[in-house]
C-alpha positions in Angstrom: 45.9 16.6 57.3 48.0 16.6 61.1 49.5 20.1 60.8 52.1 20.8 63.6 55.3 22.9 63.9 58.6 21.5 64.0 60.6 23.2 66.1 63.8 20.6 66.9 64.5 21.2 62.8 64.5 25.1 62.3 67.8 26.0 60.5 70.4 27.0 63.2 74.5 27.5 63.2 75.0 23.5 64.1 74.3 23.2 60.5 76.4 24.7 57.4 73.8 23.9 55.5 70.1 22.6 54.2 71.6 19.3 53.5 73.1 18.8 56.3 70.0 19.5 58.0 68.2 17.0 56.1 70.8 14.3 56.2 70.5 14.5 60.2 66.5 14.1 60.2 67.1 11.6 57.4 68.6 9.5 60.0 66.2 10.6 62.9 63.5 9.3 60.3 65.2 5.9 60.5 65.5 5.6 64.0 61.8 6.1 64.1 60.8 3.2 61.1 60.6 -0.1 62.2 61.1 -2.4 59.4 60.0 -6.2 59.0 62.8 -8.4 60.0 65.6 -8.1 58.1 68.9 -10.2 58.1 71.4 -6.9 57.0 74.0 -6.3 59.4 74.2 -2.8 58.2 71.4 -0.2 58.6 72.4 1.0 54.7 71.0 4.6 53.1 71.6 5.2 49.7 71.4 8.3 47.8 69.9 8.3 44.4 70.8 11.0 41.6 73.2 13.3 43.9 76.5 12.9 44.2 76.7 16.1 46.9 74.1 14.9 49.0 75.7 12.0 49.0 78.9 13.2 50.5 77.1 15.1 53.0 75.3 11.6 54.0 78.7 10.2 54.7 78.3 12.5 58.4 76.2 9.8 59.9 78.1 6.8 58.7 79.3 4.6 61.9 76.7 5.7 63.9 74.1 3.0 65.2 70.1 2.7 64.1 68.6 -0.4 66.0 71.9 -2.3 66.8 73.3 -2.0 63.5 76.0 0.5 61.6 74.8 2.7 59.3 76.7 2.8 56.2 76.2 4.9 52.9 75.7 4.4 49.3 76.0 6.4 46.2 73.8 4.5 43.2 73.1 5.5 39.6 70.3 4.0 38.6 67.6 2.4 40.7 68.6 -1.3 39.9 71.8 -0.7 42.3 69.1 -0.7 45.4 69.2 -4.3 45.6 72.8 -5.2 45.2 73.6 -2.5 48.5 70.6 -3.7 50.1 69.3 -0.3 50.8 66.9 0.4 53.3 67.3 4.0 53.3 67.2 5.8 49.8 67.3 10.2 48.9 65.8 10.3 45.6 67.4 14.0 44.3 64.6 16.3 42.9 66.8 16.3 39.5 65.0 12.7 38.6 61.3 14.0 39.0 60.9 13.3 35.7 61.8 9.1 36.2 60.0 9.1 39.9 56.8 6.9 38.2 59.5 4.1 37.3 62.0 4.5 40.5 58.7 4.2 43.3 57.6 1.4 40.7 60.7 -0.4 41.2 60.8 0.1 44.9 56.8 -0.6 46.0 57.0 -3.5 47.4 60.2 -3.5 49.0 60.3 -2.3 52.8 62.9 0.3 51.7 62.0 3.7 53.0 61.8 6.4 50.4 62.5 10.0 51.0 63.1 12.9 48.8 61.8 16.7 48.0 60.3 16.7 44.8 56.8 18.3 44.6 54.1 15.7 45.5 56.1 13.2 46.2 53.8 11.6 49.0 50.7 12.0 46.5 53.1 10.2 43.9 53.6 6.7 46.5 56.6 8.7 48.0 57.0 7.8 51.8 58.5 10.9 53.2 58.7 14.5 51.1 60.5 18.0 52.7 59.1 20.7 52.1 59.6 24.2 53.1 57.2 26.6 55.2 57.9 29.6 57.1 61.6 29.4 56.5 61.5 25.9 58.4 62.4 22.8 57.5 58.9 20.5 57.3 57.9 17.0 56.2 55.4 15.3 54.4 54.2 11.7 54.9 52.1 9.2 53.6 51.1 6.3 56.1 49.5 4.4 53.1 53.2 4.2 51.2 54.9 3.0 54.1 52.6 0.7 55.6 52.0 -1.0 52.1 55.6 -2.1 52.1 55.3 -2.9 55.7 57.2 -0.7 57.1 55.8 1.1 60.6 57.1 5.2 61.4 56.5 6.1 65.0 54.0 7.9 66.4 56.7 10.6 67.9 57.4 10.5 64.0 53.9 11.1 62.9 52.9 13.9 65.5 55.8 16.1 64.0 54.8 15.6 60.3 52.0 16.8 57.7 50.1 13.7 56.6 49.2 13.4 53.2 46.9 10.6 53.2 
């Protein structure tokens, strides 16, 4: 397991809040996945379960990931992931008791997966926060994201806890 500190994302007064803070790495997580070549014009995150993260999410809509606009979608159920053509999705901590069926669903699409449900990596979760020290942290597992052939940067990787 890569242990290092991640200074850039302590909690600080540009944020009014946790979710804030995690919608802006959210979106420094995307600009550090390449994904296989895709024909979207939009650079889509979705939110899965929560309707208040969602809003918050709407902060980074209209900026740019790789060219191409990032917009935002609420869904209700995991089927909805196709029809927005999400390539980004928050999966809220209230549905850790449906995450078998949602990671299921999604692992073998190149659709990056994030949330902050316990274990999420060691569940076929891509990216998991997590909390240490009063900072904001990150889990990752390289084996999630490469099967669905997405690639996270090295810069990404040096800044993260590795699960696998």
């Amino acid at each position: 397991m890569l242990i290092l500190t991640l200074a850039p994302v302590s909690m600080s007064s540009s944020y009014q809040s946790n979710e804030e803070l995690k919608v802006s790495l959210i979106y420094q997580f995307a600009k550090y996945t390449h994904w296989p070549s895709s024909s979207h014009s939009a650079m889509t995150f979705c939110v899965l379960g929560n309707n208040r993260f969602y809003q918050k999410m709407n902060r980074i809509v209209g900026k740019k990931i790789a060219g191409k606009l990032v917009s935002s979608r609420h869904v209700t159920n995991i089927e909805q992931v196709d029809k927005h053509q999400c390539q980004v999705i928050y999966i809220a901590p209230t549905l850790a008791s449906e995450l078998p069926a949602i990671l299921a669903y999604l692992s073998d699409k190149p659709i990056l997966t994030i949330s902050e449900i316990k274990d999420f990596t060691l569940k076929g979760g891509m990216i998991n926060f997590i909390n240490k020290a009063q900072r904001q942290h990150f889990e990752v597992s390289r084996r999630a994201t490469q099967k669905t052939g997405l690639t996270l940067s090295s810069k990404l990787l040096q800044v993260a806890y590795i699960t696998d």
